[in-house]
PyMOL Python script that loads the backbone (N, CA, C, O; Angstrom):
from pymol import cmd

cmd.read_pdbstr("""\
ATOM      1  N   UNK A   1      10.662  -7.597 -13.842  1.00  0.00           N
ATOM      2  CA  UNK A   1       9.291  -7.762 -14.261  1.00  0.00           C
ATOM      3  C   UNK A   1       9.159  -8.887 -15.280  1.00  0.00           C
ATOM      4  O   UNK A   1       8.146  -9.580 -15.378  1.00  0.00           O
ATOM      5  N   UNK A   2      10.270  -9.024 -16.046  1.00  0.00           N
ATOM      6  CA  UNK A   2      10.334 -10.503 -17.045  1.00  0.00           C
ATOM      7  C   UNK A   2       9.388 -11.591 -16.306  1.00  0.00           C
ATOM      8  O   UNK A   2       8.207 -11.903 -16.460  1.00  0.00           O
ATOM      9  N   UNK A   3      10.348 -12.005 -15.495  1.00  0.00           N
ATOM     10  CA  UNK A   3      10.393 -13.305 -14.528  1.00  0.00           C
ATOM     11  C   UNK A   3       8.623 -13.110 -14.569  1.00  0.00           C
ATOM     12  O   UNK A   3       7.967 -13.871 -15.280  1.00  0.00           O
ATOM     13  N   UNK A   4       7.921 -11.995 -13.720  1.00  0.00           N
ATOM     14  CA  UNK A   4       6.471 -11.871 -13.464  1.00  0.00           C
ATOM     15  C   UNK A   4       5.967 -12.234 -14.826  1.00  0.00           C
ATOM     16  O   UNK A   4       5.322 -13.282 -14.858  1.00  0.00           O
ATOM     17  N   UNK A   5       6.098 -11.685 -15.799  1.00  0.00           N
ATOM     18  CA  UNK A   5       5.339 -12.116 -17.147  1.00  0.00           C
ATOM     19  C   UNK A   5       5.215 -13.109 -17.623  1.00  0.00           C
ATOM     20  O   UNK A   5       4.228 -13.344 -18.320  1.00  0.00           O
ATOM     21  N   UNK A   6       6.239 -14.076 -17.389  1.00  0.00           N
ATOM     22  CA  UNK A   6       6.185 -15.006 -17.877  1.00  0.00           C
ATOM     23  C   UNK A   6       5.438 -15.947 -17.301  1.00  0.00           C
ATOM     24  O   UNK A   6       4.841 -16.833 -17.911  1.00  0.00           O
ATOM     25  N   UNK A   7       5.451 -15.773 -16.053  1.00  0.00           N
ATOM     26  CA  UNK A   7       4.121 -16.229 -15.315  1.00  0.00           C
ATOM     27  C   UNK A   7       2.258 -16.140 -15.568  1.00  0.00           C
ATOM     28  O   UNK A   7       1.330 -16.847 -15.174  1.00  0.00           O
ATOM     29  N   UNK A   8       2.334 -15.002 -16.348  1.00  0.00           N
ATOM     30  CA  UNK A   8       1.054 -15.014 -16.446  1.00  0.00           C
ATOM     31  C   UNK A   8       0.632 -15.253 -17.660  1.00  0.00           C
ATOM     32  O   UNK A   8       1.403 -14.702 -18.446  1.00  0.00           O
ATOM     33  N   UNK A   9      -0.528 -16.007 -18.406  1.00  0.00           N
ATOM     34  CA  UNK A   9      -0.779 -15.807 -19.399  1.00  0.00           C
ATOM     35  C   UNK A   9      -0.617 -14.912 -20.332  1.00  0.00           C
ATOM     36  O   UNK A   9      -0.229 -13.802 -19.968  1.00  0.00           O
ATOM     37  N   UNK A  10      -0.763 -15.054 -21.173  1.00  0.00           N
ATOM     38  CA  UNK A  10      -0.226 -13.918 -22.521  1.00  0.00           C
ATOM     39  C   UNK A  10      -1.261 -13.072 -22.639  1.00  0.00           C
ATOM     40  O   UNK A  10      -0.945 -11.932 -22.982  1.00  0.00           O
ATOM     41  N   UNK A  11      -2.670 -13.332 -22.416  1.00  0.00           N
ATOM     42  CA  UNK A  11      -3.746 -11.962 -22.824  1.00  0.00           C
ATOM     43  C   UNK A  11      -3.443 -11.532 -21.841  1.00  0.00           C
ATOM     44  O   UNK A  11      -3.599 -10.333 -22.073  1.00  0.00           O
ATOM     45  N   UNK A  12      -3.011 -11.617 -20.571  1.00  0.00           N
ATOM     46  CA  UNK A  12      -2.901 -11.078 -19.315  1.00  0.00           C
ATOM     47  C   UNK A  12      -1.623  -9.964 -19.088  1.00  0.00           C
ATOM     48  O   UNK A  12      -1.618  -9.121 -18.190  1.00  0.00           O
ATOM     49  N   UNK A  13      -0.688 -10.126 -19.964  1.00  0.00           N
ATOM     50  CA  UNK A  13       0.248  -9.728 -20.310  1.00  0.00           C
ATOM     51  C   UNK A  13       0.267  -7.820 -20.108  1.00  0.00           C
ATOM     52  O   UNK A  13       0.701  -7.164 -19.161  1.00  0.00           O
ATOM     53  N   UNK A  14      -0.273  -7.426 -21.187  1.00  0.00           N
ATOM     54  CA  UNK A  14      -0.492  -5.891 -21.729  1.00  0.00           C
ATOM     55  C   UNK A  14      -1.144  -5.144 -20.354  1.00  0.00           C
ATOM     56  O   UNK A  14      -0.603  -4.173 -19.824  1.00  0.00           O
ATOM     57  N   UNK A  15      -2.174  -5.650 -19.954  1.00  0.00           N
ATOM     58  CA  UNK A  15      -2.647  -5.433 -18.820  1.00  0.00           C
ATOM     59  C   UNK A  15      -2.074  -5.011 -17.932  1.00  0.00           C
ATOM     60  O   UNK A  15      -2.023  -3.830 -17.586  1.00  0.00           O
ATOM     61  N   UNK A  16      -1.443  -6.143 -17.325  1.00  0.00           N
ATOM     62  CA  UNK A  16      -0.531  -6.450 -15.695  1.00  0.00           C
ATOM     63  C   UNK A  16       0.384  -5.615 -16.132  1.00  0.00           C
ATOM     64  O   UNK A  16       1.147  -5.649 -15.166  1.00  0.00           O
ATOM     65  N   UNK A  17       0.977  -4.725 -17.052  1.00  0.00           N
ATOM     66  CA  UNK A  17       1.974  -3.962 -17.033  1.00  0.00           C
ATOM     67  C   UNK A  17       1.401  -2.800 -16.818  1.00  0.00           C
ATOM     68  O   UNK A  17       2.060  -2.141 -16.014  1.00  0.00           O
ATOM     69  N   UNK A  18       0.199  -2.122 -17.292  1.00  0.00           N
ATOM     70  CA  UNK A  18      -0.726  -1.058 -16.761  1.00  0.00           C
ATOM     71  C   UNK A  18      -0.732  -1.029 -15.677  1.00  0.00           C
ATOM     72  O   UNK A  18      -0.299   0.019 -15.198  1.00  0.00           O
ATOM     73  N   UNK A  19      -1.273  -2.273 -14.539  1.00  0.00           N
ATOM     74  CA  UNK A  19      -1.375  -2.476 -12.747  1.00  0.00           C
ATOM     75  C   UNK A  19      -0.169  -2.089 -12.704  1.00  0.00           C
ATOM     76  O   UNK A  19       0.091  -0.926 -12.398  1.00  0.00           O
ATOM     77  N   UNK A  20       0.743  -2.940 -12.987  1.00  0.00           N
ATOM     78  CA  UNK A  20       1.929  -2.995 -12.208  1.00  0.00           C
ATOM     79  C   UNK A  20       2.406  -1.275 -12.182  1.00  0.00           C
ATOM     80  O   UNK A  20       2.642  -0.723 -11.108  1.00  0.00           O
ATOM     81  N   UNK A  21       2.504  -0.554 -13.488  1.00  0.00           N
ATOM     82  CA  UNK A  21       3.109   0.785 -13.636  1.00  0.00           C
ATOM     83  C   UNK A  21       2.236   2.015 -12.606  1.00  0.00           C
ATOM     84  O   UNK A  21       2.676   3.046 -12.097  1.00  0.00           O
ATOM     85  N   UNK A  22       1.202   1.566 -12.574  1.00  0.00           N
ATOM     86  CA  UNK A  22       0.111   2.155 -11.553  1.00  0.00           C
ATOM     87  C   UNK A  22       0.499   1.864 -10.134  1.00  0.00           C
ATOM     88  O   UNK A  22       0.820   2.758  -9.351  1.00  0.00           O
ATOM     89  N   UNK A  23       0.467   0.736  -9.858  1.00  0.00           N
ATOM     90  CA  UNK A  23       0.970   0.443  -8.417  1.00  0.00           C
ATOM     91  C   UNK A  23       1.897   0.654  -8.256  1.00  0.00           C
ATOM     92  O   UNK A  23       1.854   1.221  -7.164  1.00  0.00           O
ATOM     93  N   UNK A  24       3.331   0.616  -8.698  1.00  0.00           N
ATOM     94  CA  UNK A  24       4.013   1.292  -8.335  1.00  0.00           C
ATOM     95  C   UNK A  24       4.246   2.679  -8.714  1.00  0.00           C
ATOM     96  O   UNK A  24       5.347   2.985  -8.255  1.00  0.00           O
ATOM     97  N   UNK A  25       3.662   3.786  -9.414  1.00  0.00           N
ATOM     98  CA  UNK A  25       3.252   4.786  -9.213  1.00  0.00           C
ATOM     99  C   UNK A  25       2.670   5.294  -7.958  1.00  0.00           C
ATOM    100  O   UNK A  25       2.905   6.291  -7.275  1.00  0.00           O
ATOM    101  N   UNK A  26       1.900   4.386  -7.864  1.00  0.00           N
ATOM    102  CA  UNK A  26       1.055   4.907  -6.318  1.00  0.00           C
ATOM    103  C   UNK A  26       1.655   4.747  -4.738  1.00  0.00           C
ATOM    104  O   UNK A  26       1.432   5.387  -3.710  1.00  0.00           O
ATOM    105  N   UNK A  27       2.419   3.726  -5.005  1.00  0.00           N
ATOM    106  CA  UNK A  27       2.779   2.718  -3.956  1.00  0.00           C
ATOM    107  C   UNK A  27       4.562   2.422  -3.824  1.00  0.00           C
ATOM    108  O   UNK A  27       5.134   1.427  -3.379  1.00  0.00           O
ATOM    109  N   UNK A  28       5.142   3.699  -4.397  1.00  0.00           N
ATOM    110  CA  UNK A  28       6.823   3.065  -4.761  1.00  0.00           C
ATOM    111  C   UNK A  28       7.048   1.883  -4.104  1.00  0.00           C
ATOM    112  O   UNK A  28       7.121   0.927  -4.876  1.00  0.00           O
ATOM    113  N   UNK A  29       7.238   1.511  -2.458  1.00  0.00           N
ATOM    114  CA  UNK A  29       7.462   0.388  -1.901  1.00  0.00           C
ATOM    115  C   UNK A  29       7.409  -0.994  -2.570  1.00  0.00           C
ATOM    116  O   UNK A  29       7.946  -2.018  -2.149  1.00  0.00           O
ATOM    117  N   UNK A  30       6.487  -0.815  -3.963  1.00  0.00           N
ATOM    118  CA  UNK A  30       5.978  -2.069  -4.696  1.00  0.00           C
ATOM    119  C   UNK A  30       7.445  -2.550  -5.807  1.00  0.00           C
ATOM    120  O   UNK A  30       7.658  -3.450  -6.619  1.00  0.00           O
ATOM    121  N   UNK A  31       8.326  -1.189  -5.182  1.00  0.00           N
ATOM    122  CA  UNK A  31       9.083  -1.476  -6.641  1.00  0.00           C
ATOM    123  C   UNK A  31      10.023  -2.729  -6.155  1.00  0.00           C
ATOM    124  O   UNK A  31      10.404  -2.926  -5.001  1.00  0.00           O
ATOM    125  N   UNK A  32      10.237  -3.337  -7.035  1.00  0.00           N
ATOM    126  CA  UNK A  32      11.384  -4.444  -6.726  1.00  0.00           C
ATOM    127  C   UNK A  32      10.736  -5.633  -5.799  1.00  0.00           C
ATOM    128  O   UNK A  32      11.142  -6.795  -5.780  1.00  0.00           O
ATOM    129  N   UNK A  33       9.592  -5.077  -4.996  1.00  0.00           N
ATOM    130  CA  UNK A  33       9.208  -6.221  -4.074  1.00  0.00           C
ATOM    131  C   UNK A  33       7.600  -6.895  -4.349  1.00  0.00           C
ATOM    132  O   UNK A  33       6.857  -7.184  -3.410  1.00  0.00           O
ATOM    133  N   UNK A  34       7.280  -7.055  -5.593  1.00  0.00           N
ATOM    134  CA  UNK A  34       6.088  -7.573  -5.532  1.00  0.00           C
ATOM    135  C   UNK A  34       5.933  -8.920  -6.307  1.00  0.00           C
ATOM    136  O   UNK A  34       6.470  -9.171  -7.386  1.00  0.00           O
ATOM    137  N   UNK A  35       5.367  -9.492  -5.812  1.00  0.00           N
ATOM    138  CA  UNK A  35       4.654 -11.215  -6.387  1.00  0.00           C
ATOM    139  C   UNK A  35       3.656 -11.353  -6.579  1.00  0.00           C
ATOM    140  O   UNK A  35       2.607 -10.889  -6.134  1.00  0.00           O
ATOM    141  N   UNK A  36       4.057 -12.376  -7.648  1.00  0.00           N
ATOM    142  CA  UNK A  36       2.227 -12.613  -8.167  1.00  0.00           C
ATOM    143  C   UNK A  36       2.015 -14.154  -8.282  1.00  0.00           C
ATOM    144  O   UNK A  36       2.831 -15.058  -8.104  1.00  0.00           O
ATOM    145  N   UNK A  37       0.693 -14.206  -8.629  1.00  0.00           N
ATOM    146  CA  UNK A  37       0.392 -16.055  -8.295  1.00  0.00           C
ATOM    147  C   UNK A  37      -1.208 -15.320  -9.389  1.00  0.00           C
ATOM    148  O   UNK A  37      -1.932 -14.325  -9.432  1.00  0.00           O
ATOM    149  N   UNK A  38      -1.023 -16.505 -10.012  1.00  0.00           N
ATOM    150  CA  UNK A  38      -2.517 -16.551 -10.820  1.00  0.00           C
ATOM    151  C   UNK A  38      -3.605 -18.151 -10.039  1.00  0.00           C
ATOM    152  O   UNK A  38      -3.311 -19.335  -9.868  1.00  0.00           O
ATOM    153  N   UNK A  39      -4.930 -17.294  -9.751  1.00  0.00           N
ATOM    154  CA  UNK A  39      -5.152 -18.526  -9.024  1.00  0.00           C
ATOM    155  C   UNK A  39      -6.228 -19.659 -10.175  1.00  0.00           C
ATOM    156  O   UNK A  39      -6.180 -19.518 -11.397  1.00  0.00           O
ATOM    157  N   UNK A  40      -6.953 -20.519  -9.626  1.00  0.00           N
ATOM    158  CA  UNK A  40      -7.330 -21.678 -10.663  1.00  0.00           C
ATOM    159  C   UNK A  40      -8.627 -20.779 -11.186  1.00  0.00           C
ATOM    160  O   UNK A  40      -9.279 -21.318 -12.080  1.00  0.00           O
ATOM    161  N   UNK A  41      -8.975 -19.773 -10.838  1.00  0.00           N
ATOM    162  CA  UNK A  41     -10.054 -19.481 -11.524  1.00  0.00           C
ATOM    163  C   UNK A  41     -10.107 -18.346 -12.164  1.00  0.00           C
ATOM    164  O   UNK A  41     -11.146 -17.735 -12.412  1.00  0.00           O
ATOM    165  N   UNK A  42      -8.304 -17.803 -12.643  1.00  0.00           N
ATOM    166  CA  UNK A  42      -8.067 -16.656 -13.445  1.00  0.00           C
ATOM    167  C   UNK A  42      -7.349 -15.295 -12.978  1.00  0.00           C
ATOM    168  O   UNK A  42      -6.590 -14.663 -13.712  1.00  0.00           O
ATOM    169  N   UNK A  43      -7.734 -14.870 -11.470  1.00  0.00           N
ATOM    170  CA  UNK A  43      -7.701 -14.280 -10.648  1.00  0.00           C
ATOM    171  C   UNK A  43      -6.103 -14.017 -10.507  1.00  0.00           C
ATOM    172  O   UNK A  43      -5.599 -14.895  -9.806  1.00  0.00           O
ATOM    173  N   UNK A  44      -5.086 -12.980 -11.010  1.00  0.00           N
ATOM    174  CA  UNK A  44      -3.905 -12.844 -10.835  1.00  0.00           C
ATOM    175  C   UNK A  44      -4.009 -12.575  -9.191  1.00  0.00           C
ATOM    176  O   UNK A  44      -5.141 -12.314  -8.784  1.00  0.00           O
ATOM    177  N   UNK A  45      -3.316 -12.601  -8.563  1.00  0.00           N
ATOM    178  CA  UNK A  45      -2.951 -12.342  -7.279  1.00  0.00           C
ATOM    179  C   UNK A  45      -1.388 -11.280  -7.029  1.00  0.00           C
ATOM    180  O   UNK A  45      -0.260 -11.773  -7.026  1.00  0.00           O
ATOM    181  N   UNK A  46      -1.654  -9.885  -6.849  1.00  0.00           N
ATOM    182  CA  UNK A  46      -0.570  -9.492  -6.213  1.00  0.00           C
ATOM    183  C   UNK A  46      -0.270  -8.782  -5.152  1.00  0.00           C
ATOM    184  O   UNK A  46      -0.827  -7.757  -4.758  1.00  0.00           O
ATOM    185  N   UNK A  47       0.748  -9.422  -4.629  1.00  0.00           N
ATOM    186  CA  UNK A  47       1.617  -9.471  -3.176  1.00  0.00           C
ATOM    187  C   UNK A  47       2.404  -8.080  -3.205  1.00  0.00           C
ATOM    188  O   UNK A  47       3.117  -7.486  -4.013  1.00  0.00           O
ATOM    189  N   UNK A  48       2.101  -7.945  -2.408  1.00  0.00           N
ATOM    190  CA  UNK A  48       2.963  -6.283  -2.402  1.00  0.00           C
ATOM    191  C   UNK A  48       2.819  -6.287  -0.773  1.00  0.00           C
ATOM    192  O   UNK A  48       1.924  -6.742  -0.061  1.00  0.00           O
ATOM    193  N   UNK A  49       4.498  -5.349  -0.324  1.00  0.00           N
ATOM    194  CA  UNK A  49       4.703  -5.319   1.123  1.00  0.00           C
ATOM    195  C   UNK A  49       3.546  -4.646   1.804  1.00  0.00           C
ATOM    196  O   UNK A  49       2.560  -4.187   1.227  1.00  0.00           O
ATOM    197  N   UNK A  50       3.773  -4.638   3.093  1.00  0.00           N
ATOM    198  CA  UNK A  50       2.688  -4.295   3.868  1.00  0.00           C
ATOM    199  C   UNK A  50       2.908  -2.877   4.211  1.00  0.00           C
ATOM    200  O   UNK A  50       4.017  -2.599   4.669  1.00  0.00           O
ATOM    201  N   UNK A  51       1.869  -1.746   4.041  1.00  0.00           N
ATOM    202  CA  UNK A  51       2.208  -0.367   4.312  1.00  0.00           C
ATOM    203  C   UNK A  51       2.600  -0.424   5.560  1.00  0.00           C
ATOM    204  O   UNK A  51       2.423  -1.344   6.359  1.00  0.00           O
ATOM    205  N   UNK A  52       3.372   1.020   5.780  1.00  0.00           N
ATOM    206  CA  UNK A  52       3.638   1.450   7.147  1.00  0.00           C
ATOM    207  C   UNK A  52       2.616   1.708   8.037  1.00  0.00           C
ATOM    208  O   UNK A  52       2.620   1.163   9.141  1.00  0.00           O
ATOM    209  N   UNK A  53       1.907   2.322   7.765  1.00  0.00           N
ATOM    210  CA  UNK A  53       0.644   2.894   8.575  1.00  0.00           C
ATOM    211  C   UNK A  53      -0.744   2.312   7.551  1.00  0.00           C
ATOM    212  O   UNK A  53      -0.811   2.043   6.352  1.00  0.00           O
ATOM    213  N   UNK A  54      -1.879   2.275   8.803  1.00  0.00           N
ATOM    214  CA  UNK A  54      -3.121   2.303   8.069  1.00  0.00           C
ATOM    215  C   UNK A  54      -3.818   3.429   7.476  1.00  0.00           C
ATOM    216  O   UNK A  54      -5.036   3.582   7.572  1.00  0.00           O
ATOM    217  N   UNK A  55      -3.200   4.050   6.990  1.00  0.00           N
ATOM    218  CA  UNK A  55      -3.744   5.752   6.519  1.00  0.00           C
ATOM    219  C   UNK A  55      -3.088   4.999   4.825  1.00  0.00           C
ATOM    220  O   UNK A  55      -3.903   5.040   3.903  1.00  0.00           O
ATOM    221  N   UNK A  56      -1.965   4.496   4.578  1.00  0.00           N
ATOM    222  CA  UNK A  56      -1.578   4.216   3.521  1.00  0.00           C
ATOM    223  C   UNK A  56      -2.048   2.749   2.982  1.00  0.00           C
ATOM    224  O   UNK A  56      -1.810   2.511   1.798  1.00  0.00           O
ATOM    225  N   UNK A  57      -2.559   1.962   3.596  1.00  0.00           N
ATOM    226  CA  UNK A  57      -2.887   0.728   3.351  1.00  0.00           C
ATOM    227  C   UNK A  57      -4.298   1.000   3.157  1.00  0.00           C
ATOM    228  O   UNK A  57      -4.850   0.007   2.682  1.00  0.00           O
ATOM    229  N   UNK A  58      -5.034   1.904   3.334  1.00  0.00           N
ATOM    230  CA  UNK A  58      -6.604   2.143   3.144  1.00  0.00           C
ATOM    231  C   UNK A  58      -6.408   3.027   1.997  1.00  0.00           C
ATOM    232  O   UNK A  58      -6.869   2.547   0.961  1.00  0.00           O
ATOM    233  N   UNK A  59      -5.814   4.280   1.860  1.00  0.00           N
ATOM    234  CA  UNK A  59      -5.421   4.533   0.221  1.00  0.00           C
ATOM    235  C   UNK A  59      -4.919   3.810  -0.501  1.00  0.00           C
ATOM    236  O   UNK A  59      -4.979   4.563  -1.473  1.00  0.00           O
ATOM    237  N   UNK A  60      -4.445   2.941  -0.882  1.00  0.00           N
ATOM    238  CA  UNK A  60      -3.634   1.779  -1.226  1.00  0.00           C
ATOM    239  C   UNK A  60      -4.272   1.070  -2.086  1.00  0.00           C
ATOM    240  O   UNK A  60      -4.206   1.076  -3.316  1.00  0.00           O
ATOM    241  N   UNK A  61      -5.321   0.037  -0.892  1.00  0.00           N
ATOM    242  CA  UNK A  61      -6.500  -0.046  -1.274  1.00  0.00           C
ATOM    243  C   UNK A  61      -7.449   0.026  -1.887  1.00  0.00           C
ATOM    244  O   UNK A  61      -7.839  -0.944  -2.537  1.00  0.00           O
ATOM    245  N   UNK A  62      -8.275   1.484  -1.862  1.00  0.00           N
ATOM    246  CA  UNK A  62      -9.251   2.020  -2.983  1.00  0.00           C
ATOM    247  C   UNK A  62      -7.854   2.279  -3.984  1.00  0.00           C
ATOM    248  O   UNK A  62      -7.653   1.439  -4.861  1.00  0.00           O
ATOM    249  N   UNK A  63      -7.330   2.915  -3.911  1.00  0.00           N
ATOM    250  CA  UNK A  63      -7.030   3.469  -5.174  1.00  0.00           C
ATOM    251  C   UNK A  63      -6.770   1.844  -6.244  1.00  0.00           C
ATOM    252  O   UNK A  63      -7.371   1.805  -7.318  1.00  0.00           O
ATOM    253  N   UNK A  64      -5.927   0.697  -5.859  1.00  0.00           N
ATOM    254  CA  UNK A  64      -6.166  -0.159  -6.765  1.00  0.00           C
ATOM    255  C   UNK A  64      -7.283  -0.804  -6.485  1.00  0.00           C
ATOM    256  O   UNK A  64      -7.382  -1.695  -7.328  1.00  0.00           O
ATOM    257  N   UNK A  65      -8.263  -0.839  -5.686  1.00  0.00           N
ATOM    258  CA  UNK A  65      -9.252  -1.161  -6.213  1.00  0.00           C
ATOM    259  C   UNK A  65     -10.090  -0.976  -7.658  1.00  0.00           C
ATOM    260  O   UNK A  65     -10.654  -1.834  -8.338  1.00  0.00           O
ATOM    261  N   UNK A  66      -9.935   0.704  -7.900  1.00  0.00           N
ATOM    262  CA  UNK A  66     -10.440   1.656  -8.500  1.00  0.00           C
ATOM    263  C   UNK A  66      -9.856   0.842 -10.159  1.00  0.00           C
ATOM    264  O   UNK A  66     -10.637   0.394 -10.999  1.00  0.00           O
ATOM    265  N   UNK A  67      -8.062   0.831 -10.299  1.00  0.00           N
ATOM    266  CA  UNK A  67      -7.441   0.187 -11.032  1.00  0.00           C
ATOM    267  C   UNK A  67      -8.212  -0.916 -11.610  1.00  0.00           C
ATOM    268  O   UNK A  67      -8.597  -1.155 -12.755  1.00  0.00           O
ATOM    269  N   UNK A  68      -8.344  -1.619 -10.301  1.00  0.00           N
ATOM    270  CA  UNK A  68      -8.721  -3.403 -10.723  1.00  0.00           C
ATOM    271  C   UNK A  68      -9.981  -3.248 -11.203  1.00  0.00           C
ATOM    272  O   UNK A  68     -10.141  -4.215 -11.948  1.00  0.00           O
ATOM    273  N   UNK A  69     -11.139  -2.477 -11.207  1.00  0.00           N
ATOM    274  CA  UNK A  69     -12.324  -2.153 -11.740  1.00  0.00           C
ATOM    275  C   UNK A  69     -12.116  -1.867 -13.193  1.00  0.00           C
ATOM    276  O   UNK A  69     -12.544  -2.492 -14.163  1.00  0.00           O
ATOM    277  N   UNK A  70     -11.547  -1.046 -13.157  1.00  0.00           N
ATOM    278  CA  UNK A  70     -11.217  -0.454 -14.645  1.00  0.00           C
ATOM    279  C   UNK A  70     -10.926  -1.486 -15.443  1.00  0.00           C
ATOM    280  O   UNK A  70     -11.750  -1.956 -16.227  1.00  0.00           O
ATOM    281  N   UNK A  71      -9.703  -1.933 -15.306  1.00  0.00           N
ATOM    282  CA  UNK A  71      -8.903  -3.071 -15.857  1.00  0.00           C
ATOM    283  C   UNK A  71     -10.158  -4.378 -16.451  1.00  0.00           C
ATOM    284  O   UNK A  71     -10.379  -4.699 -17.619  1.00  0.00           O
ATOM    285  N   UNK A  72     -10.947  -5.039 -14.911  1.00  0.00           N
ATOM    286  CA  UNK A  72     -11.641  -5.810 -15.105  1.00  0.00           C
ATOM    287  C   UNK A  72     -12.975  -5.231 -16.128  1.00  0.00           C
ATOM    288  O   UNK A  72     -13.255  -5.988 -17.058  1.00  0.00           O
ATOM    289  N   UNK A  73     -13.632  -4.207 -16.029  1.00  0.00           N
ATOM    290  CA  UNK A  73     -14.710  -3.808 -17.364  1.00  0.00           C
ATOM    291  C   UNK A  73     -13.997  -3.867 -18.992  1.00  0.00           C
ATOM    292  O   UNK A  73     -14.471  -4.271 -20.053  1.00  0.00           O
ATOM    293  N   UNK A  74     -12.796  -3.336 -18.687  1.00  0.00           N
ATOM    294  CA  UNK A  74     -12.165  -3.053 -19.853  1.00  0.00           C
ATOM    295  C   UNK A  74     -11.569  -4.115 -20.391  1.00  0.00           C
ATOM    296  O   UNK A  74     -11.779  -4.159 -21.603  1.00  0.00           O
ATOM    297  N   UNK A  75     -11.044  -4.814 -20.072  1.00  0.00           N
ATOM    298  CA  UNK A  75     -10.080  -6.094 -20.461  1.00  0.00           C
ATOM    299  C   UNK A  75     -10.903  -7.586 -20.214  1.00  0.00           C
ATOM    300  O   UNK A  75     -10.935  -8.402 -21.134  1.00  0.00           O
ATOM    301  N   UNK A  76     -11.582  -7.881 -18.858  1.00  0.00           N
ATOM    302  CA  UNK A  76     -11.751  -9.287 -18.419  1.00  0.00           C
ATOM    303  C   UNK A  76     -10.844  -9.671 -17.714  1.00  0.00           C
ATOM    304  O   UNK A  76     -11.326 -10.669 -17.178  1.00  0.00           O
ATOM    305  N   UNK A  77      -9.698  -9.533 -17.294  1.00  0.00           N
ATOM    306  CA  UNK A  77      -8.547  -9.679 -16.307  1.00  0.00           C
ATOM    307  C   UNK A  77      -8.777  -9.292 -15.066  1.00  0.00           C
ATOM    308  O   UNK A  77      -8.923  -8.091 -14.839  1.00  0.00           O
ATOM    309  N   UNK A  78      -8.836 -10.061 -14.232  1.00  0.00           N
ATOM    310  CA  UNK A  78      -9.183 -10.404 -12.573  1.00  0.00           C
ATOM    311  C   UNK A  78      -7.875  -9.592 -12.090  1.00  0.00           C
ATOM    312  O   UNK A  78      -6.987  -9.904 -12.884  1.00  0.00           O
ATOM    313  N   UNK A  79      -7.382  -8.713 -11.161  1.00  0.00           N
ATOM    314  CA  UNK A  79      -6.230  -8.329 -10.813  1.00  0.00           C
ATOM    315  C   UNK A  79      -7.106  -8.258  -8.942  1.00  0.00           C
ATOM    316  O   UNK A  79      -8.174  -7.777  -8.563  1.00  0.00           O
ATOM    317  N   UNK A  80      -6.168  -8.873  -8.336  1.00  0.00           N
ATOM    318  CA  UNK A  80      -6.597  -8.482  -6.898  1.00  0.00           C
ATOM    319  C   UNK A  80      -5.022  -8.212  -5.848  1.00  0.00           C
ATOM    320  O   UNK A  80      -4.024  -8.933  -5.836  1.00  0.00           O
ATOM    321  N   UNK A  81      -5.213  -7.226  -5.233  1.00  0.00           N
ATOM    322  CA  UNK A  81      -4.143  -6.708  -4.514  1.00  0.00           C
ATOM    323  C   UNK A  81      -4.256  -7.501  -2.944  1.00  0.00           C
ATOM    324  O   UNK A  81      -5.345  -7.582  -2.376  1.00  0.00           O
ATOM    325  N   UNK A  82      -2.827  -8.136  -2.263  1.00  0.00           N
ATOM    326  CA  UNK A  82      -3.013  -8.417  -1.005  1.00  0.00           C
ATOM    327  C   UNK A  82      -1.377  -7.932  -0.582  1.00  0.00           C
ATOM    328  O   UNK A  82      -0.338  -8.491  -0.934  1.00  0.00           O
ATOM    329  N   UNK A  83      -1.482  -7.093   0.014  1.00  0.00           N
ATOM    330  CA  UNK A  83      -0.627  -6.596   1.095  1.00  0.00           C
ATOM    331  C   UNK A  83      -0.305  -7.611   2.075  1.00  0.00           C
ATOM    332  O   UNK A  83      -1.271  -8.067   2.687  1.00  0.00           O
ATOM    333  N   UNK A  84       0.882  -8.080   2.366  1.00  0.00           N
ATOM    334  CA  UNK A  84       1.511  -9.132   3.014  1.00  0.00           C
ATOM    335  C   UNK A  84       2.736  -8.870   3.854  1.00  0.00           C
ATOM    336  O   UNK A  84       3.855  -8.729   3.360  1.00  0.00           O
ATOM    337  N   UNK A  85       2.568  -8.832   4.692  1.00  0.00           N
ATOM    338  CA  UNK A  85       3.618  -8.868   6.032  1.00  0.00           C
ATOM    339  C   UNK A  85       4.834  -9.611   5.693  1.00  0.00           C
ATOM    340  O   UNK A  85       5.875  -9.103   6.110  1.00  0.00           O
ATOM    341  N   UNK A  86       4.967 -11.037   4.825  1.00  0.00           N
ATOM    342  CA  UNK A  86       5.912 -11.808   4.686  1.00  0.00           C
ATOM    343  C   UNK A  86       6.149 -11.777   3.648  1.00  0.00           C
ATOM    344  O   UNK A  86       5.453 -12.579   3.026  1.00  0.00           O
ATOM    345  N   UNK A  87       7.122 -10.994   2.772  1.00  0.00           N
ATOM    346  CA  UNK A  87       7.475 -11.415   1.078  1.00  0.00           C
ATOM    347  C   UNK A  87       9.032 -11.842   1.467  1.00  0.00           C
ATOM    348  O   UNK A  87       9.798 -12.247   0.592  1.00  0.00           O
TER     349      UNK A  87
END
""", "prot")
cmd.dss("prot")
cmd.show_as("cartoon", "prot")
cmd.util.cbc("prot")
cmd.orient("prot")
């Protein structure tokens, strides 16, 4: 998770460790395999494998959606989840 932090800005910091401990709470598969990319307009981006089934990729889903809501009222930190076939 170093390597990820250092990537992101520093207010972004405290945050993305909340997502991250959440998503992989929710999502073990996320452990060890997720990437991130901050894009030009703030927007962290993270990559996490692609569920097995669509029953888990639609819970997946809302539930960090739900996260990224929170996060974004509370903080100002953009967090958006994309499930990716290729990591």
């Amino acid at each position: 998770m170093s390597t990820m932090l250092n990537e992101l800005p520093e207010i972004a910091r405290p945050v993305f460790k909340r997502y991250l401990s959440e998503l992989e709470t929710f999502y073990p598969a996320a452990k060890e395999h997720t990437e991130i990319s901050v894009g030009r307009e703030g927007i962290i981006y993270v990559r996490v494998p692609w569920p097995e089934d669509d029953e888990t990729l639609i819970k997946l889903s809302e539930h960090m959606a739900e996260i990224e809501t929170e996060i974004l009222l509370e903080s100002g930190q953009h967090f958006m989840l994309l499930p990716t076939r290729e990591l």
